[in-house]
C-alpha positions in Angstrom: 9.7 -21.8 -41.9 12.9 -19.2 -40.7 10.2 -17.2 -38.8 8.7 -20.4 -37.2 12.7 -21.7 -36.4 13.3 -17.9 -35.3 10.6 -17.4 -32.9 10.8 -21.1 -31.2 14.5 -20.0 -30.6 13.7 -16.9 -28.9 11.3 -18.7 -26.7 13.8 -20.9 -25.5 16.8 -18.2 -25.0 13.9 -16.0 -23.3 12.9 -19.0 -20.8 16.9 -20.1 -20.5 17.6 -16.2 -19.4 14.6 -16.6 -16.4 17.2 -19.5 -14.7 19.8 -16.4 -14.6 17.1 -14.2 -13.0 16.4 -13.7 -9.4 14.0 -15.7 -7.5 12.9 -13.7 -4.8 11.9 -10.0 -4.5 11.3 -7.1 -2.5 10.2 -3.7 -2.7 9.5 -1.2 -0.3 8.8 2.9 -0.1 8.6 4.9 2.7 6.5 8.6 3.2 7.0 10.7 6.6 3.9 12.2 7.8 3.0 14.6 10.4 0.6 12.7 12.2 0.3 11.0 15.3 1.3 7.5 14.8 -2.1 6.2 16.5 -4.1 8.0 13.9 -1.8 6.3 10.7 -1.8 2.8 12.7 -6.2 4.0 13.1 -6.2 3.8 8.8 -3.6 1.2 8.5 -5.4 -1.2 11.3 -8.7 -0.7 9.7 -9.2 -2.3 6.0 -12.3 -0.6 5.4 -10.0 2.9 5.2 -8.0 1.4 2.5 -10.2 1.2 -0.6 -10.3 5.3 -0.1 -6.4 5.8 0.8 -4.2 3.1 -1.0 -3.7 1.9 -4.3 -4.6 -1.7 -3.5 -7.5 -1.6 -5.8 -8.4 -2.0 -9.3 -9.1 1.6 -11.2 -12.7 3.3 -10.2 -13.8 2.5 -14.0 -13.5 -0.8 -14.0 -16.0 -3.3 -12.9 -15.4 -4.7 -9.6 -16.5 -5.9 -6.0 -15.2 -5.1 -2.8 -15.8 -7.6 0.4 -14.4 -8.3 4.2 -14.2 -11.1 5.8 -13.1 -11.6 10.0 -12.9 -9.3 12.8 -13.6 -5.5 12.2 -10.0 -4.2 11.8 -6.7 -6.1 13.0 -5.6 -9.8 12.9 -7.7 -11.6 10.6 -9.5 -9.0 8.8 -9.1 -9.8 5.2 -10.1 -7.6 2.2 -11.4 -8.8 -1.3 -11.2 -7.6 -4.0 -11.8 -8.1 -8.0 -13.4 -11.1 -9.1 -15.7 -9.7 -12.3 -14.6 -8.7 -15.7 -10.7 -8.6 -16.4 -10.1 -7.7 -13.0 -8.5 -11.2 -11.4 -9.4 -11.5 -8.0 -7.0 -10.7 -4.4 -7.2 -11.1 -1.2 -5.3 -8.3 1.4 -5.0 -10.0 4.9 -3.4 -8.5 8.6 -1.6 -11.3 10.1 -0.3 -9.0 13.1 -0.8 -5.5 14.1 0.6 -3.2 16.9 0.1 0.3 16.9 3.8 1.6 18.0 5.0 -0.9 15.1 2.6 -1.6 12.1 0.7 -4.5 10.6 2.1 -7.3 8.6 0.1 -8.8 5.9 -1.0 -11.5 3.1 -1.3 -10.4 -0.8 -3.0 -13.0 -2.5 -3.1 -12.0 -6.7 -4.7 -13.4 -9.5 -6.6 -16.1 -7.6 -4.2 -16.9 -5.2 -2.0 -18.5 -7.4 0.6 -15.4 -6.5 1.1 -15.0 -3.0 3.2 -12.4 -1.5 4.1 -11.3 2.3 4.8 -7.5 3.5 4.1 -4.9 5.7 3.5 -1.9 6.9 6.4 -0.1 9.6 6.4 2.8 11.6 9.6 4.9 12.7 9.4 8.2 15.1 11.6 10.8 13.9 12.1 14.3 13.9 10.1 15.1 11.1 7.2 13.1 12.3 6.4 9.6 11.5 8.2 7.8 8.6 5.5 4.9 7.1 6.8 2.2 5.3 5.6 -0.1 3.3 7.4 -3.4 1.7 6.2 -6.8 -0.3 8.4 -9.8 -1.0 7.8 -12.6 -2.9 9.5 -15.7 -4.3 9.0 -16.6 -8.0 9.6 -20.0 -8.3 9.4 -20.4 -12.3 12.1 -18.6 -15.5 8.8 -16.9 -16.7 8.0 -15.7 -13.2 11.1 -14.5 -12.5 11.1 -11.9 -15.2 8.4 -10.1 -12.8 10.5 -10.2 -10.2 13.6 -8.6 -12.1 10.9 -5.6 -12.3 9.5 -5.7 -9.6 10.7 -2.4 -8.1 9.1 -0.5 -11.2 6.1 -2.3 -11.4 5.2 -2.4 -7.3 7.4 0.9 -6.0 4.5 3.4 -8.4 1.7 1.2 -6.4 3.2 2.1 -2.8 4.0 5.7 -3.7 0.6 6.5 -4.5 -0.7 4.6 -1.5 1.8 6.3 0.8 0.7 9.3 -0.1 -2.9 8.9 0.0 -2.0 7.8 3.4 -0.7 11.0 3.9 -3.3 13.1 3.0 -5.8 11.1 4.8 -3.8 11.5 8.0 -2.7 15.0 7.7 -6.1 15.9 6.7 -7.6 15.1 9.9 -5.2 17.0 11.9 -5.6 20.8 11.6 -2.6 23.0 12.8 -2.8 25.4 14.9 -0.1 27.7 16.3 0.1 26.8 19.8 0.7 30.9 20.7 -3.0 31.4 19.5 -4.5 28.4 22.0 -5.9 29.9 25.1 -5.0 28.2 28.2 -8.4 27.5 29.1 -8.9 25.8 25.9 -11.6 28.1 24.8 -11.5 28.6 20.9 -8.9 31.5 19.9 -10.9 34.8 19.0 -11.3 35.5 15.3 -9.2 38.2 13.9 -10.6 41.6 12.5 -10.9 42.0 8.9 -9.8 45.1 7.3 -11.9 47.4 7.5 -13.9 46.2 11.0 -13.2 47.9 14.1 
């Protein structure tokens, strides 16, 4: 019976502590690449390019589905996602896109009945191009609003990996080449002679 009484009561101090919590959320993490930005904004535009780069996706071992709905890439191009086994299904949709700015977009979890807003933003700087990306969400509930007390930790791992998957992605597709050894011409630089070859 004291177990019974003891556990009711921590319920009910555990649901009184969510009024305390905050309602609303928002996470972001930023990555600079060295890219142009119409090459990241070529990924970011393009949904299809997303299931390889981000972390916007359940784990490869798990069962799932993967679909697309609307245009090809911008506006209205929506992604799902999830739907069989444990996996609960989502819905990532670009509500507007500009390539010297970034997309905005729609994260719809578990069903829909979590929806969340963010984006995507893109900054010149010296380095090269800082990506960021942000989600908010309100939590309208005391048992939802533990989630958005941690959100940072629980969202912030998610857009780390995906930033730099961005990254790699990018940067992969952009050889360097020291612009001393480009001919004027634009003919391809000679090779250089291995030891040992005259």
């Amino acid at each position: 019976m004291k177990f019974v009484f003891a556990l009711v009561l921590l319920v009910l101090v555990s649901y009184l502590v969510g009024f305390f919590l905050p309602q609303t959320y928002e996470v972001s993490r930023s990555v600079v690449i060295d890219a142009p930005m119409a090459d990241i904004h070529a990924k970011v535009d393009d949904l299809h390019t997303w299931i390889v780069w981000s972390d916007f996706k359940p784990p490869a071992d798990t069962e799932t589905e993967s679909t697309y709905e609307g245009p090809e890439k911008g506006p209205g191009s929506a992604w799902h996602w999830g739907g069989l086994g444990d996996i609960k299904p989502a819905k990532l949709t670009i509500l507007t896109s500009h390539p010297d700015h970034g997309i905005t977009y729609s994260l719809d979890m578990d069903g829909g009945r979590v929806q969340t807003t963010g984006d995507v933003r893109y900054e010149a700087t010296p380095e090269g191009v800082r990506v960021t990306i942000s989600n908010k969400g309100e939590m309208p509930t005391p048992w939802s609003r533990y989630f958005a007390f941690l959100a940072d930790k629980s969202i912030g791992p998610t857009f780390e990996r995906s930033l730099q998957g961005l990254k790699q992605a990018v940067e992969a597709t952009e050889p360097k080449l020291d612009p001393a050894l480009q001919p004027k011409d634009g003919t391809p630089p000679a090779a250089e002679p291995q030891p040992g070859e005259q």
